[in-house]
NUSE-767508 format. One record per residue (C-alpha): residue number from 1; residue in three letters; chain; x, y, z. Coordinates in steps of 0.05 Angstrom, whole numbers, plus 32768, in hexadecimal, padded with zeros to 4 digits. Last residue first. Layout:
! residues N
NUM:ALA:A:X:Y:Z
...
END
This chain:
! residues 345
345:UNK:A:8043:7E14:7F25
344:UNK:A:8052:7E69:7F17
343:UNK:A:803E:7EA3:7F4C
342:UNK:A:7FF8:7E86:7F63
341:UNK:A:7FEF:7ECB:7F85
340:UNK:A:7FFF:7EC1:7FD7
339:UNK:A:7FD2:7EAA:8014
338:UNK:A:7FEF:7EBA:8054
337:UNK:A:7FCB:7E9E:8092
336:UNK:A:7FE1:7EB5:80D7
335:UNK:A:7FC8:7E86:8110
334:UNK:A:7FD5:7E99:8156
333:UNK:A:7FCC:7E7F:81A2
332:UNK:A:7FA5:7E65:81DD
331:UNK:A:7FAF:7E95:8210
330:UNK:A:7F8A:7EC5:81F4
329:UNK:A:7F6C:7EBD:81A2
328:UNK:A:7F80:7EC7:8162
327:UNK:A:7F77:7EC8:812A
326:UNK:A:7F9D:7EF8:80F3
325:UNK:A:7F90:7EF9:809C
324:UNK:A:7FCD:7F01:8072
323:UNK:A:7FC6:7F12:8029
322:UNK:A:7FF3:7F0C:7FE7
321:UNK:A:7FFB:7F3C:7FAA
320:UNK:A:8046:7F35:7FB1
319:UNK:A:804C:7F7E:7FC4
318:UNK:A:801D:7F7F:7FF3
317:UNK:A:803A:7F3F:8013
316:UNK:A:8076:7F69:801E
315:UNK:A:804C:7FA2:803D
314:UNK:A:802B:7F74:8069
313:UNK:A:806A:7F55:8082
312:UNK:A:8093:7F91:8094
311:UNK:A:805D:7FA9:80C1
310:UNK:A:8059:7F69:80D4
309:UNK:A:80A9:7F70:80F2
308:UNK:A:80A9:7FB7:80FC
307:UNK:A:8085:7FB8:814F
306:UNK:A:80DA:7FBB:8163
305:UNK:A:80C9:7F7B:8182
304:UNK:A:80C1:7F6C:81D4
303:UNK:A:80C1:7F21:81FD
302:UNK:A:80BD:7F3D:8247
301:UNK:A:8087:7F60:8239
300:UNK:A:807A:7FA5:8250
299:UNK:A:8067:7FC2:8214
298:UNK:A:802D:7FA7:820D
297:UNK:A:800E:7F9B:81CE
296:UNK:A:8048:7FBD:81A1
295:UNK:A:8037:7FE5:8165
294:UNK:A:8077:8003:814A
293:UNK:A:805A:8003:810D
292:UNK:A:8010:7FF3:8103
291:UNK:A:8005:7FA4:80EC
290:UNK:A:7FF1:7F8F:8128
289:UNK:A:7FC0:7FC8:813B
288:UNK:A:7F7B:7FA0:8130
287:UNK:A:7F9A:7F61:8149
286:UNK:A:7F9F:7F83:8192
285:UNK:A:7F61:7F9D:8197
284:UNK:A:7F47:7F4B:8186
283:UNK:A:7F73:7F38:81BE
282:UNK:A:7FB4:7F14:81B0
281:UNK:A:7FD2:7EC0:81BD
280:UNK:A:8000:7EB4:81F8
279:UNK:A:801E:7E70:81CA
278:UNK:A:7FFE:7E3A:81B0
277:UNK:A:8014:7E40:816B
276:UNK:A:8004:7E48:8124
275:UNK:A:801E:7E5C:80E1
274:UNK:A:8001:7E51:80A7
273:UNK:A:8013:7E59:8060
272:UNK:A:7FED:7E55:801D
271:UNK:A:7FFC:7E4C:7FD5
270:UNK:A:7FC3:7E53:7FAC
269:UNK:A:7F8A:7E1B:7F96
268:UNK:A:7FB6:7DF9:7FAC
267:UNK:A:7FFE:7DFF:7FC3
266:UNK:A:7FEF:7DEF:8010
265:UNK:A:8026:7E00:8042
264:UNK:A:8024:7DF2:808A
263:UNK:A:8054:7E10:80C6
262:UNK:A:803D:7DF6:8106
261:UNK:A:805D:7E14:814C
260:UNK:A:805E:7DEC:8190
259:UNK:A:8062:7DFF:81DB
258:UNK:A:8095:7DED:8208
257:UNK:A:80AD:7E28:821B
256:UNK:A:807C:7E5F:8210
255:UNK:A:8066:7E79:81CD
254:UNK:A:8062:7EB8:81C0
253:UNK:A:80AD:7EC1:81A6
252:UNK:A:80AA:7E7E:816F
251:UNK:A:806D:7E97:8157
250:UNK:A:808E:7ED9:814B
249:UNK:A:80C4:7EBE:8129
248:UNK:A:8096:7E96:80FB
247:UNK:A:8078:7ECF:80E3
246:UNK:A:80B8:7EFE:80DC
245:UNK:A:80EA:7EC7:80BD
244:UNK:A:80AB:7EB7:8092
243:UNK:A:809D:7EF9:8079
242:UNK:A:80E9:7F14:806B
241:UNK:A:80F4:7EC5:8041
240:UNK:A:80B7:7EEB:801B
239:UNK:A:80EA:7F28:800F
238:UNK:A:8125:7EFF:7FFE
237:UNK:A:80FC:7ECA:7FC9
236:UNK:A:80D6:7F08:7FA7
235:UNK:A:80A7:7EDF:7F82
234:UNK:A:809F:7E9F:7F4F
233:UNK:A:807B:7E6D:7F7A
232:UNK:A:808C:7E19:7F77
231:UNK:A:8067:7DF0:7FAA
230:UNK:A:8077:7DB0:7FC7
229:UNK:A:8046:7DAF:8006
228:UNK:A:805A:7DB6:804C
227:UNK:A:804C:7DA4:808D
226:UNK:A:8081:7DB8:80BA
225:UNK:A:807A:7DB5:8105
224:UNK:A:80A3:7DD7:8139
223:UNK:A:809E:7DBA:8188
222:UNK:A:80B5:7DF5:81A8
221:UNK:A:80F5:7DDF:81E3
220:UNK:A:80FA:7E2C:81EA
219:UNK:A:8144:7E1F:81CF
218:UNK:A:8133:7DF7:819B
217:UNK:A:8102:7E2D:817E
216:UNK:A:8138:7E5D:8184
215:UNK:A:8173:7E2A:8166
214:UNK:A:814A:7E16:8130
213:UNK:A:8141:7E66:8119
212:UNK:A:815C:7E53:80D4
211:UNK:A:814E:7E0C:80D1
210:UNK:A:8101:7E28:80D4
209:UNK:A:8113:7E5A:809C
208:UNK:A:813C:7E2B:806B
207:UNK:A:80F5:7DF4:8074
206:UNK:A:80C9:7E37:805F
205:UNK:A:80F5:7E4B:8020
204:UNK:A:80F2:7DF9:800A
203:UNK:A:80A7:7DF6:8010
202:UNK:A:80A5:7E3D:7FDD
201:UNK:A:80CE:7E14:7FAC
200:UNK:A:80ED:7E4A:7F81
199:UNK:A:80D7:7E7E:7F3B
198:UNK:A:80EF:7EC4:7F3A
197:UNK:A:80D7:7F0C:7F43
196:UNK:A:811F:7F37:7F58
195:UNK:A:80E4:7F75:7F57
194:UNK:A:80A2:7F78:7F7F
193:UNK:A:807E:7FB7:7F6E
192:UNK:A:806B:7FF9:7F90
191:UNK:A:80AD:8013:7FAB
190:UNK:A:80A5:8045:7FE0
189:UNK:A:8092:8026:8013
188:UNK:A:80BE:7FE5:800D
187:UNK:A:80FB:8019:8010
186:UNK:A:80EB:8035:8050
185:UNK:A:80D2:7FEC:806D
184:UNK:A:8118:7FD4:8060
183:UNK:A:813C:8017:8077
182:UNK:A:8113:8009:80C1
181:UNK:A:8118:7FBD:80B6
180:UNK:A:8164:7FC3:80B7
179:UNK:A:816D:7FF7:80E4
178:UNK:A:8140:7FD5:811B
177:UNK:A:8164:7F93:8112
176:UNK:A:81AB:7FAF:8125
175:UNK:A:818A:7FD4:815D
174:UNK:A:8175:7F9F:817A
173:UNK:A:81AF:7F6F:8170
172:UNK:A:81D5:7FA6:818A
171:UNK:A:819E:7F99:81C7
170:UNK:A:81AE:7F45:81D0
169:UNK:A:81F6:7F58:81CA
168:UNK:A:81F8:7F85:8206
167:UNK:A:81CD:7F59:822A
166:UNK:A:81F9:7F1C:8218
165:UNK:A:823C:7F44:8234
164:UNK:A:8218:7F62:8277
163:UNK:A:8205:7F0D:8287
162:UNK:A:8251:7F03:8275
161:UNK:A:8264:7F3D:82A6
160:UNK:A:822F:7F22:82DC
159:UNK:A:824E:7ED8:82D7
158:UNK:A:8296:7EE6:82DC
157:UNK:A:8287:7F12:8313
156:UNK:A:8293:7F58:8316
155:UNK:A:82C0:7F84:833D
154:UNK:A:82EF:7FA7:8311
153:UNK:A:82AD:7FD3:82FA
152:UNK:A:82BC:7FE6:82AF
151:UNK:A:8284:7FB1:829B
150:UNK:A:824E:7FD8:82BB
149:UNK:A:8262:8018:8296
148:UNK:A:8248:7FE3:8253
147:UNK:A:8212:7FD0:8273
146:UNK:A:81F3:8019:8273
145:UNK:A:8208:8033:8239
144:UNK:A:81EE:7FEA:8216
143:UNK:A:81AD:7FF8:8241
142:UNK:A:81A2:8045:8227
141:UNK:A:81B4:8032:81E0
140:UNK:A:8181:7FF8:81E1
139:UNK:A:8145:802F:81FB
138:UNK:A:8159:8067:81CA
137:UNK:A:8154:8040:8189
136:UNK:A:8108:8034:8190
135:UNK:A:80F7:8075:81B1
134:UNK:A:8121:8094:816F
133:UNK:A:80F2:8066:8146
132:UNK:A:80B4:807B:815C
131:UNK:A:80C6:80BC:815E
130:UNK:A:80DD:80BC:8114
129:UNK:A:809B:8095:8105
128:UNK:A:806D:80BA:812B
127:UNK:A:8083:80F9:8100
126:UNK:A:8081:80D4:80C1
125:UNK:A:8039:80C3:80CA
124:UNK:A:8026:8101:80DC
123:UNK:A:8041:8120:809F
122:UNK:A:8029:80ED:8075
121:UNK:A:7FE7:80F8:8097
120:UNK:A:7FE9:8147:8084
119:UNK:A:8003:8137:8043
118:UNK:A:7FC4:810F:8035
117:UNK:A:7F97:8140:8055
116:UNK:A:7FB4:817E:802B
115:UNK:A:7FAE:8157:7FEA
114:UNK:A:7F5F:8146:7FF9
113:UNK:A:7F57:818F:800F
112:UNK:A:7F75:81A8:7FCB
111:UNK:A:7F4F:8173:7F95
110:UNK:A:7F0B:8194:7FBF
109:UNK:A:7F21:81D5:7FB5
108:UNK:A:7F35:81CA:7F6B
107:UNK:A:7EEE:81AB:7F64
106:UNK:A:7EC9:81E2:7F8A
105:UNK:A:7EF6:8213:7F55
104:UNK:A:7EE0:81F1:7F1D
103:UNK:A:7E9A:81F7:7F29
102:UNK:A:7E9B:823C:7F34
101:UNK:A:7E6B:8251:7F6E
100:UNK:A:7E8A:823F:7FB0
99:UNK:A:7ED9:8233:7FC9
98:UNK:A:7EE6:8220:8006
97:UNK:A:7F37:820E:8018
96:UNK:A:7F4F:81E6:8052
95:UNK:A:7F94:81ED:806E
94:UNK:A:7F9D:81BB:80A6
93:UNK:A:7FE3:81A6:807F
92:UNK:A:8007:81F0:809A
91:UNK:A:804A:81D8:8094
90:UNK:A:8060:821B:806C
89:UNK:A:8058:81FE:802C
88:UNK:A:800C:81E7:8042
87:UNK:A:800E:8235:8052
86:UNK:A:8027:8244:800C
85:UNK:A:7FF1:8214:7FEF
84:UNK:A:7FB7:8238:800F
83:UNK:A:7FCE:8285:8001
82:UNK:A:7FD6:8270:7FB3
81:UNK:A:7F8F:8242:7FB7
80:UNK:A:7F6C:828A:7FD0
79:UNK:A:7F92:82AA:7F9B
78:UNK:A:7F75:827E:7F6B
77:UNK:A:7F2F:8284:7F83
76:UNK:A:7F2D:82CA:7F7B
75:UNK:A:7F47:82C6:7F36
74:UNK:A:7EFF:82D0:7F19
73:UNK:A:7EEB:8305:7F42
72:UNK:A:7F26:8323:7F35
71:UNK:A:7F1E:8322:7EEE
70:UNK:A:7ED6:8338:7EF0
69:UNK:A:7EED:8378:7F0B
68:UNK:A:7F28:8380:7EDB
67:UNK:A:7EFC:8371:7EA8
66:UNK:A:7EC8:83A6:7EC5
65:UNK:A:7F03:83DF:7ECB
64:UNK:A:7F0F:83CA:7E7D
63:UNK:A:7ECD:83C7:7E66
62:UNK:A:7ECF:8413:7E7D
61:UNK:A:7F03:842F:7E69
60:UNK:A:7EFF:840B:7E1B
59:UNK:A:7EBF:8426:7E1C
58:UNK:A:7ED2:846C:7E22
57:UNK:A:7F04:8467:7DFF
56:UNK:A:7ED6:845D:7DC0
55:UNK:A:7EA3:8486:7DDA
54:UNK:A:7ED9:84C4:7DD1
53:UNK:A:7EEE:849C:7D91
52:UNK:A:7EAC:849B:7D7A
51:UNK:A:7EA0:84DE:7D88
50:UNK:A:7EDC:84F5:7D6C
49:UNK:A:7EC9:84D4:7D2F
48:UNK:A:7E84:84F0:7D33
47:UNK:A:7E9D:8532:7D2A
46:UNK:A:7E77:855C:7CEF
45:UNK:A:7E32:8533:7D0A
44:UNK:A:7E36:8561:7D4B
43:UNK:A:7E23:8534:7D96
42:UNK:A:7DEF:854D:7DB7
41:UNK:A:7DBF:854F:7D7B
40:UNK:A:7D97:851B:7D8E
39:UNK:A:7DA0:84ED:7D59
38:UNK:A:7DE9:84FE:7D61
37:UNK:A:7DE2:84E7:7DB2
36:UNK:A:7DB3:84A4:7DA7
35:UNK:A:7DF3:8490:7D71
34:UNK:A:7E27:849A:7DA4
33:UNK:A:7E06:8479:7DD8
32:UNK:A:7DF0:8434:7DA6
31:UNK:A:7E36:8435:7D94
30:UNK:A:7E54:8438:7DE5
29:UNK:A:7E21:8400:7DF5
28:UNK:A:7E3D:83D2:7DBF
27:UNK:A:7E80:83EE:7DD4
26:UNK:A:7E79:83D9:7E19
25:UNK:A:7E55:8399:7E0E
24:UNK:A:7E91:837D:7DE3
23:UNK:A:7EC4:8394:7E18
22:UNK:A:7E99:836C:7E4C
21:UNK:A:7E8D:8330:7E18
20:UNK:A:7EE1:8335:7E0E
19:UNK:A:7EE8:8330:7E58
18:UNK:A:7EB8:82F7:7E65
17:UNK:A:7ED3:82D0:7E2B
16:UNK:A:7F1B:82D6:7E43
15:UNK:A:7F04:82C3:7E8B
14:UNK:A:7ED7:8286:7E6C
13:UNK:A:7F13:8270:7E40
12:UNK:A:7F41:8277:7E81
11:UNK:A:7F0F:824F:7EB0
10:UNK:A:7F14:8213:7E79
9:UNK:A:7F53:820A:7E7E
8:UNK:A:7F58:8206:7ECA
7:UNK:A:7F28:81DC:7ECC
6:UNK:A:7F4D:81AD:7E91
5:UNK:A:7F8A:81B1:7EB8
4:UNK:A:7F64:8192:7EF7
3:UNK:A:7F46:815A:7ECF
2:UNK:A:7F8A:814E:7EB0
1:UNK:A:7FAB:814C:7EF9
END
């Protein structure tokens, strides 16, 4: 912004200069007229004032038309900018401007077309989000409408109505934790630092989490495996408890019954946590995209997200100055590393 107010700054003095160097001319031209016209005797010595006035307007005419020449030449490149940002105001974010021969109009142009392409992908963006998200809300509404006329039959068994019941429950569920990380990830979006920083045992956060979601892993028979090291971090302690719900939910989902999970923690040289299982494992295309929103593999699996959860993750460990790092491989499971800023101990 100071680079652009200084262009525009400095194409005002040289307009002002031009026009005054015109007027300048004129006169200088108009004197040297006048003076060639009495030496010549076209012009009477008694009335050389009127003369000089006559050459006087004269000039003043014509530095004026060519000032009012040069200032439209000048401004061209403004009104072309005016015309470009009404149409971006209009929805109109292809709008490109080219502008050639005054420095400080190429780089006005140039600060223009960069604008216009970020608030064309922000536009794009938030387009596939709200139709991302209305897809996303559309499909549990349409089975809890659907169960729900199911359960008005006088008919059913005590085992179908119950079986209608859990479905119903399983897709508020859903929905409930599609609202919540939509207006989560919202918020984490537009805020740029971590606040509620504070110091806690990092080891103890994880062991809460696993107890957490004991009864998922428990109920998929998952052999779960802590390995943790005492380790103090001063952070966010809601949004990283976010991270680890989300990570070692997922490992928990792709894997198959039976299988086993291992969450390890190593505080030096910075505190790091990995999560790995045996489970169905991703393609290398399909690691690429986790961490779009909405992004789902395929979206015919029987075991299906809302494609928010390491969306949600990535931007939290943003935040927190941390990384995550994805392997991976078919059929023979996933390892997601986080590494995190030393924090404090």
């Amino acid at each position: 912004m100071r680079k652009t107010n200084g262009s525009m700054y400095t194409m005002f003095v040289t307009l002002v200069s031009l026009v005054f160097v015109v007027h300048v001319i004129t006169l200088i031209l108009s004197a040297i007229g006048l003076f060639l016209l009495i030496q010549m005797g076209v012009v009477a010595r008694p009335f050389p004032i009127l003369g000089a006035c006559a050459v006087a307007l004269s000039s003043l005419s014509i530095g004026t038309v060519m000032s009012v020449i040069a200032t439209k030449a000048m401004t061209r490149p403004f009104r072309q900018l005016v015309d470009a940002t009404n149409k971006i105001a209009a929805g109109r974010f292809d709008t490109r401007v080219e502008l050639h021969g005054i420095r400080e109009a190429e780089l006005l142009a140039d600060s223009f077309n960069k604008m216009a392409k970020e608030l064309g992908g922000i536009e794009t963006l938030r387009s596939d989000f709200i139709r991302n998200v209305a897809h996303e809300f559309k499909t549990p509404v349409a089975s809890i409408k659907g169960f729900a006329k199911l359960l008005r039959k006088d008919n059913l068994s005590p085992e179908s109505r119950n079986e209608y019941i859990d479905i119903i429950i399983r897709e508020a569920e859903r929905l409930a934790l599609l609202s919540s990380n939509v207006l989560l990830l919202s918020k984490l979006e537009n805020q740029e630092i971590e606040t509620d920083r504070r110091s806690f045992l990092l080891d103890e956060q994880l062991r809460r989490v696993i107890l957490m979601m004991e009864p998922e892993w428990r109920r998929k028979r998952i052999g779960m495996t802590a390995d943790l090291d005492e380790c103090e971090y001063c952070g966010s302690e809601e949004l990283l408890t976010q991270v680890w719900i989300n990570l070692i939910g997922n490992a928990i989902k792709f894997t198959p019954d039976g299988g086993s999970v291992t969450v390890t923690l190593r505080s030096r040289p910075e505190p790091t946590v990995r999560v790995a299982d045996d489970g169905v494992g991703m393609s290398g295309e399909t690691i690429q995209h986790i961490f779009e929103k909405f992004y789902q593999a395929d979206p015919s699996r029987s075991v299906k997200g809302n494609g928010l959860g390491l969306p949600l993750v990535k931007r939290i460990l943003e935040m927190s100055d941390g990384g995550i790092t994805v392997t991976s491989e078919e059929g023979k499971g996933t390892e997601v590393v986080v590494t995190l800023d030393m924090g404090v101990g």
